[in-house]
BAGUBA-46292 format. One record per residue: residue number from 1; residue in three letters; x, y, z of N, C-alpha, C in turn. Coordinates in Angstrom, 3 decimals. Layout:
! residues N
NUM / ALA / X / Y / Z / X / Y / Z / X / Y / Z .
...
This chain:
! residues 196
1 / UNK / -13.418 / 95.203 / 133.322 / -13.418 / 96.491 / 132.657 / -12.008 / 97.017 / 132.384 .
2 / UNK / -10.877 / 97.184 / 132.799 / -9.672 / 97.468 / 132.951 / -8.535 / 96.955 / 131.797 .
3 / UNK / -9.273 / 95.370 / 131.167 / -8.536 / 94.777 / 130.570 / -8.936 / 95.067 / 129.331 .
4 / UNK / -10.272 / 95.514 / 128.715 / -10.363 / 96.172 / 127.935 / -9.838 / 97.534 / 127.338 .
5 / UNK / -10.126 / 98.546 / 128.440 / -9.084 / 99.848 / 128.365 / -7.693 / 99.285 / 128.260 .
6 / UNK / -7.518 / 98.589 / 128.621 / -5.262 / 97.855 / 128.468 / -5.397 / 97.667 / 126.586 .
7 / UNK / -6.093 / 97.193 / 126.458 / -6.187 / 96.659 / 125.275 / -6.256 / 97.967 / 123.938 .
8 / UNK / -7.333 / 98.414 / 124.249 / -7.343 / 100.247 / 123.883 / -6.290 / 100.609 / 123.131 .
9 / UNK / -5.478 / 101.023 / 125.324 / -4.443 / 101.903 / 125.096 / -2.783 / 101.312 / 124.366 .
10 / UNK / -3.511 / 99.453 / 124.427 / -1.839 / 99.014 / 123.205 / -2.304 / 99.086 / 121.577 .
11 / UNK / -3.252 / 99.266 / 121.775 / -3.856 / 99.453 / 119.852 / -3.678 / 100.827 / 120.244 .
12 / UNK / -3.883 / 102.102 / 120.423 / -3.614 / 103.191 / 120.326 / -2.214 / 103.511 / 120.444 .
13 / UNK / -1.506 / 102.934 / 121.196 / 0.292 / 103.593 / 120.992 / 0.752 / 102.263 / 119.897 .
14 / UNK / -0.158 / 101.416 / 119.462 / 0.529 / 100.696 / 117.823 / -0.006 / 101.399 / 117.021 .
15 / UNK / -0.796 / 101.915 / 116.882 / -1.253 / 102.998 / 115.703 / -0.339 / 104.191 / 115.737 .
16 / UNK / 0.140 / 104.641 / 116.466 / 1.080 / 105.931 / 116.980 / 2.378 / 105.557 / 116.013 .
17 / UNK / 2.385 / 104.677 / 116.863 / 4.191 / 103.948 / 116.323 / 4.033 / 103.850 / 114.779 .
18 / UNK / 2.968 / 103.472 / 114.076 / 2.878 / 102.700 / 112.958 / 2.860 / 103.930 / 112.189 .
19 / UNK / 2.622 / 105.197 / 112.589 / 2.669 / 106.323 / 111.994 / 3.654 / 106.703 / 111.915 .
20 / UNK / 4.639 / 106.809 / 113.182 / 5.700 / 107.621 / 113.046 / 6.809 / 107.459 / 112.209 .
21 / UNK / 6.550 / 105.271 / 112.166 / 7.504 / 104.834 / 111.324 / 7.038 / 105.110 / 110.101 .
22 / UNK / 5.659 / 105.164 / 109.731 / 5.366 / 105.889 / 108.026 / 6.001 / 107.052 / 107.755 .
23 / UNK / 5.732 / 107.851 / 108.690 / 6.228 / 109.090 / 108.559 / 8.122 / 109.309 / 108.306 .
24 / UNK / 8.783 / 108.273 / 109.352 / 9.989 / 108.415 / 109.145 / 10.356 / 107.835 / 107.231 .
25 / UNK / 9.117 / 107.437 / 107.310 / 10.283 / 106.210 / 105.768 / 9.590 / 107.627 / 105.041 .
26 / UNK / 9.128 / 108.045 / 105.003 / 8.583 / 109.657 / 104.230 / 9.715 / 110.228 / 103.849 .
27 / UNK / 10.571 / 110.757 / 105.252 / 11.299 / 111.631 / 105.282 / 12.287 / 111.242 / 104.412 .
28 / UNK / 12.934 / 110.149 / 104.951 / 13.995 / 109.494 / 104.048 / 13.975 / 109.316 / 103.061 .
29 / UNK / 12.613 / 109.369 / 102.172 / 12.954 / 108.841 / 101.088 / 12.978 / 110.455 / 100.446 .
30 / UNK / 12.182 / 111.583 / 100.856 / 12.383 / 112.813 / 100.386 / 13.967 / 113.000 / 100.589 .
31 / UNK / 14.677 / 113.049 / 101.728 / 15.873 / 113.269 / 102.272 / 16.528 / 113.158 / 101.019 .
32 / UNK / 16.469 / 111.646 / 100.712 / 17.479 / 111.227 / 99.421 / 18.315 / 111.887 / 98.091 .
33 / UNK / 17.256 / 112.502 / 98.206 / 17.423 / 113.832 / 96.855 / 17.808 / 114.767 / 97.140 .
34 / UNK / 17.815 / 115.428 / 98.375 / 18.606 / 116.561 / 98.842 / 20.258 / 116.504 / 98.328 .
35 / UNK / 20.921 / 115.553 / 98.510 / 21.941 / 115.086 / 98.062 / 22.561 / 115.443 / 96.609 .
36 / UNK / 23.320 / 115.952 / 96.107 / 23.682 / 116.045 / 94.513 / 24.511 / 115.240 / 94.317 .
37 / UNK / 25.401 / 114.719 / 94.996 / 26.411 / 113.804 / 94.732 / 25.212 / 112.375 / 95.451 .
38 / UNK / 25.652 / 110.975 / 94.968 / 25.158 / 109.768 / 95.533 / 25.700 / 110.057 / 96.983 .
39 / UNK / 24.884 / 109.382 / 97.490 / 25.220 / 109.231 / 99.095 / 26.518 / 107.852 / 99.380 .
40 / UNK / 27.712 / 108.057 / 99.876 / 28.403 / 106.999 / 99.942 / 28.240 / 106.571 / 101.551 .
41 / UNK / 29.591 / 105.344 / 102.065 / 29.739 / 105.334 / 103.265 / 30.527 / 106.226 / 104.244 .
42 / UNK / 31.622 / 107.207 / 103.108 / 32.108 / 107.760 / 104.078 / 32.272 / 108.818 / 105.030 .
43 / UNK / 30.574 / 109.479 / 105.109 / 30.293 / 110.001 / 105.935 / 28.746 / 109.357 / 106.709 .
44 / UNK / 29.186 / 107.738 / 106.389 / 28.060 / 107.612 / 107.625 / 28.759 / 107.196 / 109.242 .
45 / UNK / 27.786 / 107.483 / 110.037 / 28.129 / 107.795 / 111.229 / 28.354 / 106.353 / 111.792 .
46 / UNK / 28.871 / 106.410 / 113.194 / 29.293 / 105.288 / 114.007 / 27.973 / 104.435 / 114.024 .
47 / UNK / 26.728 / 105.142 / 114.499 / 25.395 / 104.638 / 114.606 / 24.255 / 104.497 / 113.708 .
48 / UNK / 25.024 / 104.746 / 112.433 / 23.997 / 104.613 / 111.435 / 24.164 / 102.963 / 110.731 .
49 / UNK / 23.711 / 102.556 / 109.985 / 22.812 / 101.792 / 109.405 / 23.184 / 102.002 / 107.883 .
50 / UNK / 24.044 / 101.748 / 107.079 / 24.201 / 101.718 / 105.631 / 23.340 / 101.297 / 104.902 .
51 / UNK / 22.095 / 100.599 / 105.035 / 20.618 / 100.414 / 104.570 / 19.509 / 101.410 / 104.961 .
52 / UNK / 19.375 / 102.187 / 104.386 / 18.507 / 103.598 / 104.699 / 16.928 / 102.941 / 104.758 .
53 / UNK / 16.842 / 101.758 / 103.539 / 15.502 / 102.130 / 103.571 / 15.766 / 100.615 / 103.391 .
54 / UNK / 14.800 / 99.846 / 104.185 / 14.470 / 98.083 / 104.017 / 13.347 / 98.126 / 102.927 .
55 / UNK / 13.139 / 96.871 / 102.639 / 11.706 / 96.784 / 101.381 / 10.899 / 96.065 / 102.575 .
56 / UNK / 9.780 / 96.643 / 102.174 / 8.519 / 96.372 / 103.242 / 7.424 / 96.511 / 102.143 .
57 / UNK / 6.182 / 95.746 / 102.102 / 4.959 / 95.550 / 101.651 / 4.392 / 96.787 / 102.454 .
58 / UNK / 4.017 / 96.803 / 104.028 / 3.165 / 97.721 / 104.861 / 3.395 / 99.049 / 104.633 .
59 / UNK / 4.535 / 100.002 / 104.080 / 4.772 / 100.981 / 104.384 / 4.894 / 101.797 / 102.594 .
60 / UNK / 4.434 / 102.443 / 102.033 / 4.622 / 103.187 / 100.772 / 6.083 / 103.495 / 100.330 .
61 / UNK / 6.580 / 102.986 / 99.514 / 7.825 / 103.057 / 98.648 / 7.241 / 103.822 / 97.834 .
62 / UNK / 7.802 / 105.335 / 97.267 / 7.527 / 105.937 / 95.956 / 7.827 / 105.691 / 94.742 .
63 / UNK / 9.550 / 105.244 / 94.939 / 10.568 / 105.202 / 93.768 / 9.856 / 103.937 / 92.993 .
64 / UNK / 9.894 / 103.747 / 91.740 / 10.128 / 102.192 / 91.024 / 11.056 / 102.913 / 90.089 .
65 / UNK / 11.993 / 101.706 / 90.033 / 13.256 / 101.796 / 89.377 / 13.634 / 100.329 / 88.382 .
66 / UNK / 13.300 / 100.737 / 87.046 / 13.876 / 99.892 / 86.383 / 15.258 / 98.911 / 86.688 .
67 / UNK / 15.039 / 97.572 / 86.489 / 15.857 / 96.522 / 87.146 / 17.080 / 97.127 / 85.689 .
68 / UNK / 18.093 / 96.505 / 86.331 / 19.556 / 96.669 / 85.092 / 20.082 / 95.291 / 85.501 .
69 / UNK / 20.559 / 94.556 / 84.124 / 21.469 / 93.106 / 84.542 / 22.419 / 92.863 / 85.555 .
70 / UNK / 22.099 / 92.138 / 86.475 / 22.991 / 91.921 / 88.071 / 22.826 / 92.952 / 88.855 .
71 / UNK / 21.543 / 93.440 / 88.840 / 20.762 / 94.017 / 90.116 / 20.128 / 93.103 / 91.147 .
72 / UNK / 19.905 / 93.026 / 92.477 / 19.664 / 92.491 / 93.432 / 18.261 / 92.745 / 94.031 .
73 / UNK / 17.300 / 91.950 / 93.525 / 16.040 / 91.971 / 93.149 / 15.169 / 90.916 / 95.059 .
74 / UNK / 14.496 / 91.817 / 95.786 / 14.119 / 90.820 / 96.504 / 12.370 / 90.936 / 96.601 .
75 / UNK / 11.412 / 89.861 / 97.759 / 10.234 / 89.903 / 97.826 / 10.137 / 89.439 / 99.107 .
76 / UNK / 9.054 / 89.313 / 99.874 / 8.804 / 88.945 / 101.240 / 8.365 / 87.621 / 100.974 .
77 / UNK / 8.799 / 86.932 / 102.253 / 8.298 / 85.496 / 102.424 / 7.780 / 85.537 / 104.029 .
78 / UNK / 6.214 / 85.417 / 103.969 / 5.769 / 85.130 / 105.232 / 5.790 / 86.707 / 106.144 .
79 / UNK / 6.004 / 87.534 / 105.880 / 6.475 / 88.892 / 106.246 / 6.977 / 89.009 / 107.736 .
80 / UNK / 8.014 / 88.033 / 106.896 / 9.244 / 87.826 / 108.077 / 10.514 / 87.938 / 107.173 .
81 / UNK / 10.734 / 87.385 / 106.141 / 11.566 / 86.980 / 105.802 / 11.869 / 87.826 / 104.269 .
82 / UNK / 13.109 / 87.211 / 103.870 / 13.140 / 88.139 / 102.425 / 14.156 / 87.280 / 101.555 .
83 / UNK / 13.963 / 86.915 / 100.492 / 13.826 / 86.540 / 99.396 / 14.710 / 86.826 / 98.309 .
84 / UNK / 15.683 / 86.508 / 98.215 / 16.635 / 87.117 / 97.100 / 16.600 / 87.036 / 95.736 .
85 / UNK / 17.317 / 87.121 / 94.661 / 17.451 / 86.732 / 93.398 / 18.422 / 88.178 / 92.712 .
86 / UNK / 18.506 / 87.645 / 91.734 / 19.518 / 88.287 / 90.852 / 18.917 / 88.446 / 89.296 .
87 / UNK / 18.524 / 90.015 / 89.084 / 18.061 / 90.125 / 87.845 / 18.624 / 89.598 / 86.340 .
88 / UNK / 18.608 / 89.208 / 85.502 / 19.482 / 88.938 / 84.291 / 18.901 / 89.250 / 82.781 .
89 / UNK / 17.727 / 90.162 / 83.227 / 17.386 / 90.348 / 81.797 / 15.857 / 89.619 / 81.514 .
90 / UNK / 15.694 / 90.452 / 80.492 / 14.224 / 89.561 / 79.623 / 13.475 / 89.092 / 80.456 .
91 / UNK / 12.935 / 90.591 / 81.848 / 11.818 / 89.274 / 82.800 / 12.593 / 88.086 / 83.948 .
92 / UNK / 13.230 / 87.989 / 83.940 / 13.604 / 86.783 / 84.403 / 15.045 / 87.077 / 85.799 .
93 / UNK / 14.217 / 86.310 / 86.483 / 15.056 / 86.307 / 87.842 / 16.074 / 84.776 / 87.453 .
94 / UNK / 17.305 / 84.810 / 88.678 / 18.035 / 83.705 / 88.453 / 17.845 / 83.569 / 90.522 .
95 / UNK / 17.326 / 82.394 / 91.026 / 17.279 / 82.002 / 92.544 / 17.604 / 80.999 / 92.710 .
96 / UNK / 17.892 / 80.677 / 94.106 / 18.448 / 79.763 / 95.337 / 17.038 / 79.370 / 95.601 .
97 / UNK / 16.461 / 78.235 / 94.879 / 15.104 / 77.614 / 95.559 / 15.249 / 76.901 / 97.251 .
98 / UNK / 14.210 / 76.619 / 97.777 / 14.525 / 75.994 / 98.930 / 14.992 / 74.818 / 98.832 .
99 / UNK / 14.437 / 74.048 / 97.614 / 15.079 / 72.494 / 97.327 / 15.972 / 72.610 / 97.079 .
100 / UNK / 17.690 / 73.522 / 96.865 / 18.453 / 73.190 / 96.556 / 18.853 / 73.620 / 95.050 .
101 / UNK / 17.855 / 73.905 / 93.922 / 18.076 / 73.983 / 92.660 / 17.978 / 75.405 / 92.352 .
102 / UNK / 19.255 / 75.692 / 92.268 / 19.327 / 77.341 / 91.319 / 18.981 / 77.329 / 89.352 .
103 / UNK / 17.671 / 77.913 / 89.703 / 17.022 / 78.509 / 88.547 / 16.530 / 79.818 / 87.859 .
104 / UNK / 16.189 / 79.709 / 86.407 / 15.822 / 81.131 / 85.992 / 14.403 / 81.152 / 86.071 .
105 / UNK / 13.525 / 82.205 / 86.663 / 12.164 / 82.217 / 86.597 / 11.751 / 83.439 / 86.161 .
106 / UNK / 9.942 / 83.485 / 86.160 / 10.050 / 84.781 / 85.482 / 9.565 / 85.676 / 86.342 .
107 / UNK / 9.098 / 86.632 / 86.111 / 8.975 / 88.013 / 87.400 / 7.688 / 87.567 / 88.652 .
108 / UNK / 6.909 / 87.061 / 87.385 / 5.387 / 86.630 / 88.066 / 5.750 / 85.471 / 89.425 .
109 / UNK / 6.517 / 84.913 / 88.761 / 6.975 / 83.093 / 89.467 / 7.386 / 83.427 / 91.026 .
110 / UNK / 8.400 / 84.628 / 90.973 / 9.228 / 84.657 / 91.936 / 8.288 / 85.468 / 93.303 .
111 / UNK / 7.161 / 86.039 / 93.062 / 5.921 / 86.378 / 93.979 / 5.001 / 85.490 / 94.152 .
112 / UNK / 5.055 / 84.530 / 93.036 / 3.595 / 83.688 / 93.150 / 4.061 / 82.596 / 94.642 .
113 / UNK / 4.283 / 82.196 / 95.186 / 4.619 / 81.256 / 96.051 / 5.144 / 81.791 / 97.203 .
114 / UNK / 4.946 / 83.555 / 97.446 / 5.660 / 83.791 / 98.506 / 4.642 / 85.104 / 98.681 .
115 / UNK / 4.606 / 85.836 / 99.877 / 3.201 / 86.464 / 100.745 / 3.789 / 87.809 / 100.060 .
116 / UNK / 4.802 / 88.349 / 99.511 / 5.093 / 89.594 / 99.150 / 4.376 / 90.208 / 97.867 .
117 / UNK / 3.945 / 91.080 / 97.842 / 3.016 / 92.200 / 96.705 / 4.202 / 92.287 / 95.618 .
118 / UNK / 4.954 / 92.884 / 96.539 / 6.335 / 93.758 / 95.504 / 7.461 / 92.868 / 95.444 .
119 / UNK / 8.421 / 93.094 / 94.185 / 9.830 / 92.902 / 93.964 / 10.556 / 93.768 / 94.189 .
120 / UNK / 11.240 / 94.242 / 95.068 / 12.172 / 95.186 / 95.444 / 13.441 / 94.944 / 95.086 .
121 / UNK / 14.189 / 96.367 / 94.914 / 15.379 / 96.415 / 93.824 / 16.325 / 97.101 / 94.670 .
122 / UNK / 17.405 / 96.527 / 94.926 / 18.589 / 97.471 / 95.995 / 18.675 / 98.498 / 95.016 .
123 / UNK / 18.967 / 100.099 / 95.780 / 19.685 / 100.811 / 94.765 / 20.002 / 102.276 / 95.433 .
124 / UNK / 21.115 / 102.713 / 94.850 / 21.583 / 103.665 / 95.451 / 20.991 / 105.437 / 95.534 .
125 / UNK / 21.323 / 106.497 / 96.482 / 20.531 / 107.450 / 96.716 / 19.967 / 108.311 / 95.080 .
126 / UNK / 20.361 / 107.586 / 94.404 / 19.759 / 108.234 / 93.282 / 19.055 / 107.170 / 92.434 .
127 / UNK / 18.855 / 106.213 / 92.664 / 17.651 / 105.070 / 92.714 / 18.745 / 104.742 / 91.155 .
128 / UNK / 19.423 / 104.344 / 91.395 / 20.490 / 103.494 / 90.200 / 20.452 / 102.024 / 91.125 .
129 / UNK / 20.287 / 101.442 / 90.157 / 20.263 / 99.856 / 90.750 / 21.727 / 99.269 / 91.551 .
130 / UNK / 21.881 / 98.527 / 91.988 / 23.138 / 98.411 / 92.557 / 23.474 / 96.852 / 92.014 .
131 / UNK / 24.403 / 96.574 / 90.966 / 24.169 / 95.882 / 90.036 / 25.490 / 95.173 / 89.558 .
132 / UNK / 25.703 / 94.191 / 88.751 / 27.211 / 93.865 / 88.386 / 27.048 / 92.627 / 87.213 .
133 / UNK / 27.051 / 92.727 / 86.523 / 26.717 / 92.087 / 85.176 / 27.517 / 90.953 / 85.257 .
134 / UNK / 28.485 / 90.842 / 86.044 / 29.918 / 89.858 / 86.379 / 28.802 / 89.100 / 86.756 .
135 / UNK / 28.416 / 89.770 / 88.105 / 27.505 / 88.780 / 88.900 / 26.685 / 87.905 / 88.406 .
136 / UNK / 25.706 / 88.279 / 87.295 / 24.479 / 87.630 / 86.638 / 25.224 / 86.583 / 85.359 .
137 / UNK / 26.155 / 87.134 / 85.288 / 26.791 / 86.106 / 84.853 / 27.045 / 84.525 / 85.016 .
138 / UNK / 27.653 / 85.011 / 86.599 / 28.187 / 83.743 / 87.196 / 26.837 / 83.150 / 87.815 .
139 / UNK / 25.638 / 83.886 / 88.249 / 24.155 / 83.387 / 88.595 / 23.788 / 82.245 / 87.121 .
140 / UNK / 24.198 / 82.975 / 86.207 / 23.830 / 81.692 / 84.816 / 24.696 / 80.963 / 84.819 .
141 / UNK / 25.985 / 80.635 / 84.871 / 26.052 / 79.565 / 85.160 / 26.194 / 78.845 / 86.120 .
142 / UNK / 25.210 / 78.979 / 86.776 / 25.040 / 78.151 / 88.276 / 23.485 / 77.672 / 87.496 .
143 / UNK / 22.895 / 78.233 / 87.001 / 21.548 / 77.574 / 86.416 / 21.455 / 75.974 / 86.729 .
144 / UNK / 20.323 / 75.598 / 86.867 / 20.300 / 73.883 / 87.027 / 20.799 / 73.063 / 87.985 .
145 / UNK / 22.229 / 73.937 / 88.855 / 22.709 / 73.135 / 89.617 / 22.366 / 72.956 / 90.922 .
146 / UNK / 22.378 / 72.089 / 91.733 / 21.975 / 71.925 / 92.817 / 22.940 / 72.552 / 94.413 .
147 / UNK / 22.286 / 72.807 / 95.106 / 23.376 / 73.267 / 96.178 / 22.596 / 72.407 / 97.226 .
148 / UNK / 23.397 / 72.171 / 98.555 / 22.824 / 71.620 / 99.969 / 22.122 / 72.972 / 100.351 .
149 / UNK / 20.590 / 73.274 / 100.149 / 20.177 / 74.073 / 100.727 / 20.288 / 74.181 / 102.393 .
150 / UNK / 20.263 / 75.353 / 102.897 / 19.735 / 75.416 / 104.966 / 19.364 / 76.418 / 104.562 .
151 / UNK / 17.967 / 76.647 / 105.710 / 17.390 / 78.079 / 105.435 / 18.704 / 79.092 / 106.041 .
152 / UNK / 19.262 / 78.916 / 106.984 / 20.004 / 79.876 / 107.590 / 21.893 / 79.664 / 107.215 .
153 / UNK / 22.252 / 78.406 / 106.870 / 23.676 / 78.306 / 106.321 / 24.069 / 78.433 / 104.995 .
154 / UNK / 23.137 / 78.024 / 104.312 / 23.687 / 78.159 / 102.576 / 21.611 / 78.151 / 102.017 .
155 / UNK / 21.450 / 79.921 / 102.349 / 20.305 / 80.522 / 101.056 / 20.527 / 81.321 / 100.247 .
156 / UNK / 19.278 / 81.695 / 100.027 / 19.195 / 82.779 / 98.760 / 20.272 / 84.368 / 98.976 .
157 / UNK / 20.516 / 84.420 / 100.022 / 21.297 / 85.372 / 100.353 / 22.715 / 85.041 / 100.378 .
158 / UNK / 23.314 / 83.845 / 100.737 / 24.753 / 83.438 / 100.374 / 24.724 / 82.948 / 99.277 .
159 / UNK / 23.655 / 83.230 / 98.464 / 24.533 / 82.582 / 96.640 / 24.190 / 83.851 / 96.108 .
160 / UNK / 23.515 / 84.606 / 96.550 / 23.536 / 85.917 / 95.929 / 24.719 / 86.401 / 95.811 .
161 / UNK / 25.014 / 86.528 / 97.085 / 26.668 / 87.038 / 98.064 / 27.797 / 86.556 / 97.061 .
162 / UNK / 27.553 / 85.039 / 96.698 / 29.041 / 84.322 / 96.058 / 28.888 / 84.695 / 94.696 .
163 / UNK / 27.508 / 85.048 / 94.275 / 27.912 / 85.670 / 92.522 / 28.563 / 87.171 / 92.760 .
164 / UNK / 28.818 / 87.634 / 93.764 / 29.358 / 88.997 / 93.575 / 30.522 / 88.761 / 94.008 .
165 / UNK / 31.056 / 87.944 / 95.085 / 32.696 / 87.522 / 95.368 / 32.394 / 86.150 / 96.207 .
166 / UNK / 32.194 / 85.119 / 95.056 / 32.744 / 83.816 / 95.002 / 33.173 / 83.151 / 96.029 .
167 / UNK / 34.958 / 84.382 / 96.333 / 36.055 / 83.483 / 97.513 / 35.558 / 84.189 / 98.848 .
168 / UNK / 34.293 / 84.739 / 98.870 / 34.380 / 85.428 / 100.450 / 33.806 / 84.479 / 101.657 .
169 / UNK / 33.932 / 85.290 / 102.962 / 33.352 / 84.148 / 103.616 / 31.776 / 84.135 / 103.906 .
170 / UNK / 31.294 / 83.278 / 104.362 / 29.907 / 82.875 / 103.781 / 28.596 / 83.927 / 104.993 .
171 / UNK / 27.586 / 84.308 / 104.562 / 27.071 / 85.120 / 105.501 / 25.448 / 84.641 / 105.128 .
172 / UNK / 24.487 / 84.823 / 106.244 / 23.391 / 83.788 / 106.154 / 22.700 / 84.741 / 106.314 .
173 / UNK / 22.275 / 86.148 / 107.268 / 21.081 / 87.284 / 106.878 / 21.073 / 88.113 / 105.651 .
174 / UNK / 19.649 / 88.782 / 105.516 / 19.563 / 89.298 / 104.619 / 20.454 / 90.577 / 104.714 .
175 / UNK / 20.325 / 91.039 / 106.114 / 20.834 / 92.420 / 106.775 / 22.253 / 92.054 / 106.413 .
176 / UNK / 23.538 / 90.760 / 106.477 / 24.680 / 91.078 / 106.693 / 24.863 / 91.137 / 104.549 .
177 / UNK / 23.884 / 90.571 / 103.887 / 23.640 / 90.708 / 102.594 / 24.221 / 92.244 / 102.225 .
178 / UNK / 22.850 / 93.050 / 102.644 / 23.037 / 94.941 / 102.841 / 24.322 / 95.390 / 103.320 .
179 / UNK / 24.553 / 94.634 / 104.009 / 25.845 / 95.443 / 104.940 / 27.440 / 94.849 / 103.761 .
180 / UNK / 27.362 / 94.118 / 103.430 / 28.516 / 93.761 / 102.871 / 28.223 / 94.248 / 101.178 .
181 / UNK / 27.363 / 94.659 / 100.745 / 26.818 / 94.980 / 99.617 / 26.779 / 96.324 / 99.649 .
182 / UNK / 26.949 / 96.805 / 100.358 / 26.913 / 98.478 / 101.269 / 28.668 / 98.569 / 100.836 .
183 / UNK / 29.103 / 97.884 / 101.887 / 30.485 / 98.258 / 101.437 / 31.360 / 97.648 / 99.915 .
184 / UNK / 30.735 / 97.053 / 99.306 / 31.459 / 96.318 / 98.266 / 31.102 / 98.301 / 96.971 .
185 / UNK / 29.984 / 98.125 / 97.267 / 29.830 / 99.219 / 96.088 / 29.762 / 100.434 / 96.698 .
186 / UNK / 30.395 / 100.849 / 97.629 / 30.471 / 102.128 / 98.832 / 29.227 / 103.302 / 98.901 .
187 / UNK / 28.006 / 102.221 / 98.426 / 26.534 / 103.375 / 98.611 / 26.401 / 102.911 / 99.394 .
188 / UNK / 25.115 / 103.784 / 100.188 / 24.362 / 103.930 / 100.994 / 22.944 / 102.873 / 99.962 .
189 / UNK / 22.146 / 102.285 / 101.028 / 20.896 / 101.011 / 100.250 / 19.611 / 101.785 / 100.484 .
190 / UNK / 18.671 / 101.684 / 99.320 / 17.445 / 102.152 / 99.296 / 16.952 / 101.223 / 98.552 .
191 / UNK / 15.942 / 100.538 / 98.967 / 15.025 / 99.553 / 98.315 / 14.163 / 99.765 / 98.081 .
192 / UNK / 14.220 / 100.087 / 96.338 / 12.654 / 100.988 / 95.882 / 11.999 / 99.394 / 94.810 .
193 / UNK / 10.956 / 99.814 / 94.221 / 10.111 / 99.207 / 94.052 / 10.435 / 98.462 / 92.685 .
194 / UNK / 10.251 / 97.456 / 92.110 / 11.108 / 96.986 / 91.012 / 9.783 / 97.537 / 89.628 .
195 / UNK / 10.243 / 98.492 / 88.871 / 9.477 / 98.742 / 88.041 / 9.313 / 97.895 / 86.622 .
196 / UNK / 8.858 / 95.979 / 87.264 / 9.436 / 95.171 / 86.073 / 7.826 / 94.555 / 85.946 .
């Protein structure tokens, strides 16, 4: 009898939790607009987090925000993981496949093979894409070519990384993605919904 009530009371404080975190991504995303100027880094705090808002399937995103050329377009894989690419126009993503071959696909392609609903779009507190046309550039011509894929040493997140600075040094999460993408364009990250 006991192990049932245990059971209960951990589905009742995960339902709790699962609220509060709804509730927090609520706030934040109302928060956002309070703001008249964009939100930068240099009043975030020692303990904050320069990614305000992660892209998540489970939790309601309001914003959809039209993609702009060399915006940073992602989707869930396995809802663990996350998925990069680089917008370039006309529909069409440019990615770091797992085999190794960087290609252009089209919006549908880049969800069909992976557990995520949505395409999520980095973008700053006023839902402007966070974007660099340089970048999508250099994503085309990488088209066709092959790289030594590793899921964790050289993915979709370090060739994202090298179309925006090439000579930097190489970074393998999605999070150090945000964080160095945080400071390259000095916003604060909100990942709203890709309205493509």
């Amino acid at each position: 009898m006991p192990l049932p009530l245990l059971w209960l009371g951990a589905a009742a404080i995960s339902a709790f939790a699962v609220k509060e975190l709804a509730d927090d991504r609520k706030r934040q995303q109302q928060k956002r607009f309070y703001y008249r100027d964009v939100q930068s880094l240099d009043k975030l705090k020692s303990h904050e987090s320069p990614v305000v808002q992660y892209p998540t399937d489970i939790f309601n995103t309001s914003e959809k925000v039209k993609p702009e050329i060399g915006a940073i377009v992602c989707c869930g894989v396995g809802g663990l993981l996350d998925h990069t690419g680089i917008w370039i126009g006309d529909d069409t993503i440019v990615e770091l496949d797992g085999n190794g071959l960087i290609k252009a696909i089209s919006v549908a392609r880049f969800t069909k093979e992976r557990s995520g609903k949505y395409i999520f779009i980095a973008c700053d507190s006023k839902g402007k894409p966070i974007a660099s046309e340089l970048a999508a550039q250099r994503a085309q011509q990488q088209i066709f070519q092959y790289r030594d894929y590793h899921l964790i040493e050289n993915n979709c997140h370090q060739f994202i990384w090298q179309c925006f600075k090439p000579d930097d040094d190489n970074l393998t999460t999605f999070k150090a993605l945000n964080f160095r993408l945080a400071r390259l364009f000095d916003r604060k990250i909100y990942w709203d919904i890709c309205d493509c």
